[in-house]
N, C-alpha and C positions, 0 to 999 in steps of 0.2 A: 504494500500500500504506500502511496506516495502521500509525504508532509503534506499539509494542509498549506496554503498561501497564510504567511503572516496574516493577523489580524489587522494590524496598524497600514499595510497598505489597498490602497480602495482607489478606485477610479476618480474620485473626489481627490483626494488626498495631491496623483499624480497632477493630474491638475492644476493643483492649486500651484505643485512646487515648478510645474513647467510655465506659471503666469509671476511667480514671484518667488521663486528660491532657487535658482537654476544651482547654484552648486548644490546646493543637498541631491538635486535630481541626479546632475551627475555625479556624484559619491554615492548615489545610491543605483546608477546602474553601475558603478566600477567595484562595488561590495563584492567579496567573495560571500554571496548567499548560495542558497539550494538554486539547481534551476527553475521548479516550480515559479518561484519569487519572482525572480528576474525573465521569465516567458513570459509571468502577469505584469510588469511593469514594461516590457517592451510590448507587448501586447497591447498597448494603452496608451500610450505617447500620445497617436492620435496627428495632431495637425505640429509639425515643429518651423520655430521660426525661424526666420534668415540666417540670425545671429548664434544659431545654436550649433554648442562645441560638440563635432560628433569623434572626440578622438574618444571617449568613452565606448563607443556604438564600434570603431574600426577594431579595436580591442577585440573583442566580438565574434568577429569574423573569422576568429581563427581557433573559438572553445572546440571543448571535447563534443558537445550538444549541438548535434545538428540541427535543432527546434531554435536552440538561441543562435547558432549561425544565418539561418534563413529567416532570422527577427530582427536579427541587428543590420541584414543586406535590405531588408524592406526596409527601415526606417533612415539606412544612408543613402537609398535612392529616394527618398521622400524630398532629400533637399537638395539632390541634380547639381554638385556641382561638379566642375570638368576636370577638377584635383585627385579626385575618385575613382573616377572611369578605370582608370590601371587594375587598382584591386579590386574592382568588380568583375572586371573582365577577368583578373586569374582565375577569382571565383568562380568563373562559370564554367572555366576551361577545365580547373584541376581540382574541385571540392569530389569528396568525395559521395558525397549524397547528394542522387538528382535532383531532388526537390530544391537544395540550396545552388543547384549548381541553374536550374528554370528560373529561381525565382534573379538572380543574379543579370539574366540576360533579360528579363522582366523590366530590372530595375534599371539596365542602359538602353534600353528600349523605351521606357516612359520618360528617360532624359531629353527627347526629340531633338537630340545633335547630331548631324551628320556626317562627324567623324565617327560616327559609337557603330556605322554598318557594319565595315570590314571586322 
């Protein structure tokens, strides 16, 4: 049976730290917690803004959990920028789980730049 999602984080909660406490947020996605935890907080992000530090998320990209790999590749292609493309693209070449290796080519594909074809 898999831990229970902490109590203390809620969609609410994220929320609130991704409108007004960004580093908690990011300390709280770079936490060494259960995956559980951290699948429900990336899970939940939601809409991120311009200014948001995704070296937290690029971390990510390289766990043992393929669930938190292909969470952290949707939420660094959420904010398209053209500094990323590289490790997206390894990711989709060389991950070893399809699903992160689709959603990677997903996520240079909804970048709509025209270098991202080849």
């Amino acid at each position: 049976m898999q831990p229970a999602v902490s109590p203390s984080l809620t969609k609410e909660r994220i929320r609130e730290m991704k409108h007004s406490d960004l580093p908690a947020l990011y300390a709280l996605i770079s936490e060494k917690q259960n995956a559980k935890d951290l699948s429900f907080v990336l899970e939940n992000l939601g809409f991120l803004p311009k200014d948001f530090d995704i070296s937290p998320l690029k971390r990510l990209l390289y766990h043992a959990n393929s669930n938190i790999r292909l969470l952290a590749i949707k939420n660094v292609g959420k904010l398209a920028k053209p500094e990323d493309i590289s490790e997206l693209f390894e990711k989709a070449r060389h991950d070893d789980d399809t699903t992160v290796r689709r959603e990677a080519v997903s996520a240079l594909g909804r970048m709509r730049n025209e270098e991202n074809i080849l």
